[in-house]
VMD Tcl script that builds the backbone (N, CA, C; Angstrom):
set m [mol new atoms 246]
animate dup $m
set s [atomselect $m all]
$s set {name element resname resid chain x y z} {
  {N N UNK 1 A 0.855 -1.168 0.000}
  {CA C UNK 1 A 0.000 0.000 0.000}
  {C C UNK 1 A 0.904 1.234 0.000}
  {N N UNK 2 A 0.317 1.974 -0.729}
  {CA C UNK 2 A 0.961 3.373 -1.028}
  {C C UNK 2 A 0.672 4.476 -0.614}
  {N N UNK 3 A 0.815 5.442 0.024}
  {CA C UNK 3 A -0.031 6.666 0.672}
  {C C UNK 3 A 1.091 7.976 1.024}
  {N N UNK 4 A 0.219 9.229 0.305}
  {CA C UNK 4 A 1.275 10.656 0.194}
  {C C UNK 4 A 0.102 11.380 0.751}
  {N N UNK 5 A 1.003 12.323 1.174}
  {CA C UNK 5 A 0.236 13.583 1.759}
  {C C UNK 5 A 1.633 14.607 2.023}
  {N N UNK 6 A 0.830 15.612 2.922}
  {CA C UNK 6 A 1.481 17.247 3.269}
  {C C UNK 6 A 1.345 17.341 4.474}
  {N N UNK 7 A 2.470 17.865 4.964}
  {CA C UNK 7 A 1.884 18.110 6.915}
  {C C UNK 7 A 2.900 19.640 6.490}
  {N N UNK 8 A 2.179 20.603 7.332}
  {CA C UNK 8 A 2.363 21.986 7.569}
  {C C UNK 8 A 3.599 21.897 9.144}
  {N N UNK 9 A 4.419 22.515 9.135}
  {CA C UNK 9 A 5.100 22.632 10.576}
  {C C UNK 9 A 5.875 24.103 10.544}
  {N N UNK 10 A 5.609 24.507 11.494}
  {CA C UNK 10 A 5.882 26.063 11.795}
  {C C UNK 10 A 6.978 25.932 12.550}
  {N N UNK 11 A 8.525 25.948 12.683}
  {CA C UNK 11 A 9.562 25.365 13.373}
  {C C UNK 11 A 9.727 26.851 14.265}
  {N N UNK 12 A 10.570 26.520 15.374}
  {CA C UNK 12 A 11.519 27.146 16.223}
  {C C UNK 12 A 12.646 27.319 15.222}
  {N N UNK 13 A 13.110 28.450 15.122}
  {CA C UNK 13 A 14.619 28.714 14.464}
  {C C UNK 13 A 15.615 28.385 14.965}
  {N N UNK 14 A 16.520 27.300 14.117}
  {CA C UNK 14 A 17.538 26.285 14.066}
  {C C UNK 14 A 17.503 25.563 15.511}
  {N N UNK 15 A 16.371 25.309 15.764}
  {CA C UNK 15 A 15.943 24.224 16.141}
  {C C UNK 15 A 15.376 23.181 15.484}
  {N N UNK 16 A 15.545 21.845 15.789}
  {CA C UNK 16 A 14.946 20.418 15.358}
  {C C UNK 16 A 13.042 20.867 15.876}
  {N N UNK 17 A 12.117 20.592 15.420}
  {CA C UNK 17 A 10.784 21.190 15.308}
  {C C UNK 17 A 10.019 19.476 14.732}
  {N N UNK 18 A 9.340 19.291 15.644}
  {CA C UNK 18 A 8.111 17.768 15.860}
  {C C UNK 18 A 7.275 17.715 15.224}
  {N N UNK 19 A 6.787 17.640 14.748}
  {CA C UNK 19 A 4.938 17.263 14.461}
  {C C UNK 19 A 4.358 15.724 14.044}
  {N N UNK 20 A 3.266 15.767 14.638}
  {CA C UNK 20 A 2.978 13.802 14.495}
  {C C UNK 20 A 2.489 13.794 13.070}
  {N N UNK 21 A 2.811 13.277 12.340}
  {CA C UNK 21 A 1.871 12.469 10.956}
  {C C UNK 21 A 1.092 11.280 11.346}
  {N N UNK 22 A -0.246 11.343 11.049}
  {CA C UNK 22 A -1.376 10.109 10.905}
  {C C UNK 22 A -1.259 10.076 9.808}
  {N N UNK 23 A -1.437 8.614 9.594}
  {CA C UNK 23 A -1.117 7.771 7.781}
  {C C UNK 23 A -3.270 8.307 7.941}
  {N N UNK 24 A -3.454 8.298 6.816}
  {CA C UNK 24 A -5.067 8.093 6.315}
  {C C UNK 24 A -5.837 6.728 7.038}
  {N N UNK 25 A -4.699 5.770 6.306}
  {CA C UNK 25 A -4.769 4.270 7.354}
  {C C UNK 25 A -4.154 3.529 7.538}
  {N N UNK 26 A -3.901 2.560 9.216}
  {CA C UNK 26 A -2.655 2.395 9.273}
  {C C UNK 26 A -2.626 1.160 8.279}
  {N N UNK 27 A -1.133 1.105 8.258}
  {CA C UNK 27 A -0.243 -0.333 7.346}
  {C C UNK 27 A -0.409 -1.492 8.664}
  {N N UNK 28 A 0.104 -2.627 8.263}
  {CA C UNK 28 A -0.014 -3.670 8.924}
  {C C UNK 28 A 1.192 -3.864 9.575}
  {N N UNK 29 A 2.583 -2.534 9.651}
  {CA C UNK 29 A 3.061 -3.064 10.172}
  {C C UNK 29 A 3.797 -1.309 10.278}
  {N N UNK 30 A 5.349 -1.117 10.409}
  {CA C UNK 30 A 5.720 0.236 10.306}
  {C C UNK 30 A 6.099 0.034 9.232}
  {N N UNK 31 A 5.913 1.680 8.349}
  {CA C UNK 31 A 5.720 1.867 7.154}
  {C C UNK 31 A 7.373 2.445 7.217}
  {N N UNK 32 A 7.528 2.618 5.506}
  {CA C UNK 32 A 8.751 3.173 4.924}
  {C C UNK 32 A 8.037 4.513 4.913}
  {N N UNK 33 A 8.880 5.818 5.161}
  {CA C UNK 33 A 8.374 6.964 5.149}
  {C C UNK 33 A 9.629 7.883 4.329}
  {N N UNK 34 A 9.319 8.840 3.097}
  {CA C UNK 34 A 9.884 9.142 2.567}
  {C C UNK 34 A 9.765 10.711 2.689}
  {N N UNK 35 A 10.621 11.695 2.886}
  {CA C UNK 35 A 9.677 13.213 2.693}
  {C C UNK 35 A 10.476 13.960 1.919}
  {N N UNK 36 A 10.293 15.427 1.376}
  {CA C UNK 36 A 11.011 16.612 1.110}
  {C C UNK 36 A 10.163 17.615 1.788}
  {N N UNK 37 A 10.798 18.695 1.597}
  {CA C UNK 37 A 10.596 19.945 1.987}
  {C C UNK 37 A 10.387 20.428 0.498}
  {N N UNK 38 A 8.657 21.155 0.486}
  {CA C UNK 38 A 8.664 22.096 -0.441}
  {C C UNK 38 A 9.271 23.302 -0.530}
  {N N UNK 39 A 10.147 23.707 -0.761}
  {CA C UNK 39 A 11.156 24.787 -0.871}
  {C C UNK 39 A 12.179 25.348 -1.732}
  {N N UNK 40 A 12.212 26.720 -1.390}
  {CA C UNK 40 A 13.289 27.160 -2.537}
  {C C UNK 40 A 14.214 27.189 -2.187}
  {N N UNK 41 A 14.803 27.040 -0.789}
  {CA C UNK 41 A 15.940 27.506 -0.262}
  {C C UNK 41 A 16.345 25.808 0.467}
  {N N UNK 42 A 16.210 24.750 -0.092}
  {CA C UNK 42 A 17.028 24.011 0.580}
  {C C UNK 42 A 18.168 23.631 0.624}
  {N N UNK 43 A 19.128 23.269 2.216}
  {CA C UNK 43 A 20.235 23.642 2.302}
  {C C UNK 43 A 20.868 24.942 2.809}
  {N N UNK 44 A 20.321 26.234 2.252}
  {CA C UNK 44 A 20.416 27.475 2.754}
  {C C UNK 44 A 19.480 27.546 4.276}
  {N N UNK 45 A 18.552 27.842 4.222}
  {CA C UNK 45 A 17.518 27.886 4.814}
  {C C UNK 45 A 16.185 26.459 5.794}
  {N N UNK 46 A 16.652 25.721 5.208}
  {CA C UNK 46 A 16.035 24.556 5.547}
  {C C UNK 46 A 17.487 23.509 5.340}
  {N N UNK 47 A 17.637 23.277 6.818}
  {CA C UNK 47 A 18.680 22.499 7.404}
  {C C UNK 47 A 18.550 20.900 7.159}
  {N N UNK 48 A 17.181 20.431 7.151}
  {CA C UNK 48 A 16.737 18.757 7.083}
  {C C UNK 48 A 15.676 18.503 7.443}
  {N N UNK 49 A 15.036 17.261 7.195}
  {CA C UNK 49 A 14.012 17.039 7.699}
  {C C UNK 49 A 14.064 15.372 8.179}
  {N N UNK 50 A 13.449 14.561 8.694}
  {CA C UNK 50 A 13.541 13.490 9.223}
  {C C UNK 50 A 12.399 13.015 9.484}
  {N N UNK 51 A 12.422 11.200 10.427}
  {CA C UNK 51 A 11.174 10.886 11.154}
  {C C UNK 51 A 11.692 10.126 12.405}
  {N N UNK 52 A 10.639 10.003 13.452}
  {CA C UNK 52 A 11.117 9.802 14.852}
  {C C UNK 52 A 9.923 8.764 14.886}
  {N N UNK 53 A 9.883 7.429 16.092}
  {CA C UNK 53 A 8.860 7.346 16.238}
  {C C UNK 53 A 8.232 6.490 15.405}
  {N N UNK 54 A 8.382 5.842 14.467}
  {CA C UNK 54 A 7.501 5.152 12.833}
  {C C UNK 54 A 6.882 4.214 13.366}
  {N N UNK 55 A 5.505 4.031 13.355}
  {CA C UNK 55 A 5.113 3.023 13.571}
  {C C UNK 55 A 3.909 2.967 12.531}
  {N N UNK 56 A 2.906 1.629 12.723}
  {CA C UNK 56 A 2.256 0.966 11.863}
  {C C UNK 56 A 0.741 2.571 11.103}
  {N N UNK 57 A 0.441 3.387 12.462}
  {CA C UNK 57 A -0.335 4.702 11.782}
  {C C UNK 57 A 0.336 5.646 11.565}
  {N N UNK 58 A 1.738 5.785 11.881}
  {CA C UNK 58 A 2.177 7.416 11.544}
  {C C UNK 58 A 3.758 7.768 12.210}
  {N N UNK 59 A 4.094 8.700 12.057}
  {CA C UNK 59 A 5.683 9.136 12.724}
  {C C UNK 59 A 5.660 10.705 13.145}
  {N N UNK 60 A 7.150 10.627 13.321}
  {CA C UNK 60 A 6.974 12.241 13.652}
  {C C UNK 60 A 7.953 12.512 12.822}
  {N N UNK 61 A 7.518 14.007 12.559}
  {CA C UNK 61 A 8.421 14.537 11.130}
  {C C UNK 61 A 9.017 16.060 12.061}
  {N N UNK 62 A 10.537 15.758 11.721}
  {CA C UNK 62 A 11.245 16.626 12.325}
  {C C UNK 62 A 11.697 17.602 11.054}
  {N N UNK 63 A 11.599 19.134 11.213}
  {CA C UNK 63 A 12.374 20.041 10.653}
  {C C UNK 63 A 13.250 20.817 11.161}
  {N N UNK 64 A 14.313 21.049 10.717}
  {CA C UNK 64 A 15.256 21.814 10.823}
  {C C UNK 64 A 15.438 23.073 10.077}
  {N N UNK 65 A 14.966 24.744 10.611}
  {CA C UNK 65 A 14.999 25.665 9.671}
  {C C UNK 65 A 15.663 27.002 10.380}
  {N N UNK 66 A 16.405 27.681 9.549}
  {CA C UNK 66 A 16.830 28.878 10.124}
  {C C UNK 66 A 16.282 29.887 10.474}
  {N N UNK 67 A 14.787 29.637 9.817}
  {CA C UNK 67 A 13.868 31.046 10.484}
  {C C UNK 67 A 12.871 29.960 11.049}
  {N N UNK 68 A 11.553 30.805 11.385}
  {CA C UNK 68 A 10.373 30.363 11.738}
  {C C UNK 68 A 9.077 30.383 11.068}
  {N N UNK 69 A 9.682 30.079 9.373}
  {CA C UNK 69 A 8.818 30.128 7.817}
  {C C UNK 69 A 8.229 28.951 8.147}
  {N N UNK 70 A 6.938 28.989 8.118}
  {CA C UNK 70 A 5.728 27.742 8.133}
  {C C UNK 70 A 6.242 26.845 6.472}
  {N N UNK 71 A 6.840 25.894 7.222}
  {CA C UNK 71 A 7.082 24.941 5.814}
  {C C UNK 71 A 6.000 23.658 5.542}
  {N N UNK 72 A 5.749 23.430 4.327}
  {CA C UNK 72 A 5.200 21.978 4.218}
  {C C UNK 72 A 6.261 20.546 3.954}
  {N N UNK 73 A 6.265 20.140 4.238}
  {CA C UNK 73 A 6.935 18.691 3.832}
  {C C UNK 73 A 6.017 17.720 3.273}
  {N N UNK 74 A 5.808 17.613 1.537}
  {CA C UNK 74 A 5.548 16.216 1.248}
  {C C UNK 74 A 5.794 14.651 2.068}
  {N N UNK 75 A 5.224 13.745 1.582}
  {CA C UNK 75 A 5.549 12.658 2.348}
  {C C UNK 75 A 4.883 11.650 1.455}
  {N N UNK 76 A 5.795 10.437 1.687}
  {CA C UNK 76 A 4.910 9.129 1.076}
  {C C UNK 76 A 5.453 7.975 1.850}
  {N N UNK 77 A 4.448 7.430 2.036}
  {CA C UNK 77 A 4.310 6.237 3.143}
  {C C UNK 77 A 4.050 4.784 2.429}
  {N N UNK 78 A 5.201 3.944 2.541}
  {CA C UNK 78 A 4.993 2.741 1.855}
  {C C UNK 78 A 4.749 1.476 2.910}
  {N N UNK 79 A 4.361 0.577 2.631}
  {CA C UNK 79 A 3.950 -0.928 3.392}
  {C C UNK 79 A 2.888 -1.811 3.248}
  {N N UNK 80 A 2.497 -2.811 4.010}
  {CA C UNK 80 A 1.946 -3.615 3.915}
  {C C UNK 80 A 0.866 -2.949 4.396}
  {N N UNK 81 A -0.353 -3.683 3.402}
  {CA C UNK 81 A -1.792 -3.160 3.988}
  {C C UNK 81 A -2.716 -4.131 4.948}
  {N N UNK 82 A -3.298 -3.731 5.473}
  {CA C UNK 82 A -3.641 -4.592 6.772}
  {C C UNK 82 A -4.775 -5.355 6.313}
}
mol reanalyze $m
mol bondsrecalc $m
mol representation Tube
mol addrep $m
C-alpha cells in the first residue's frame, strides 16, 4: 500500500521542530516513510528534515529551519496493507 500527503510545521529557528503524521490508514506493520521539503531555499535555509517514532499509523516529522517560515513537507508512506 501506497499513501502521500502534506503536513504543515511552523519550526523554532535552528531548532529540530516535531509534528505527528497520521497515515489516512494504518499499514499492517511500520511503514517506509519518505519526505522533502517544499522549498526554494534548501540547504540554505532549511537544514533537514527526518522521522522519529515510525510506527504501523504514523511518525513524527522533524524540521530543521533557520527562520520560523511555516514549511510543508511532502511525504509518502509505503507498506503492507492490513
Amino acid at each position: 500500500m501506497i499513501q502521500a500527503g502534506r503536513i504543515n510545521i511552523t519550526p523554532k529557528a535552528n531548532t529540530p521542530t516535531t509534528k505527528r503524521l497520521t497515515f489516512p490508514k494504518p499499514f499492517k506493520e511500520q511503514a517506509i516513510v519518505l519526505l522533502t521539503p517544499v522549498s526554494g531555499v534548501p540547504g540554505q535555509k532549511v537544514l533537514g528534515v527526518g522521522t522519529l517514532n515510525n510506527t504501523s499509523d504514523g511518525c513524527d516529522v522533524i524540521l530543521t529551519r533557520t527562520e520560523t517560515t511555516e514549511t510543508v513537507i511532502a511525504w509518502i508512506a509505503i507498506g503492507p496493507a492490513v
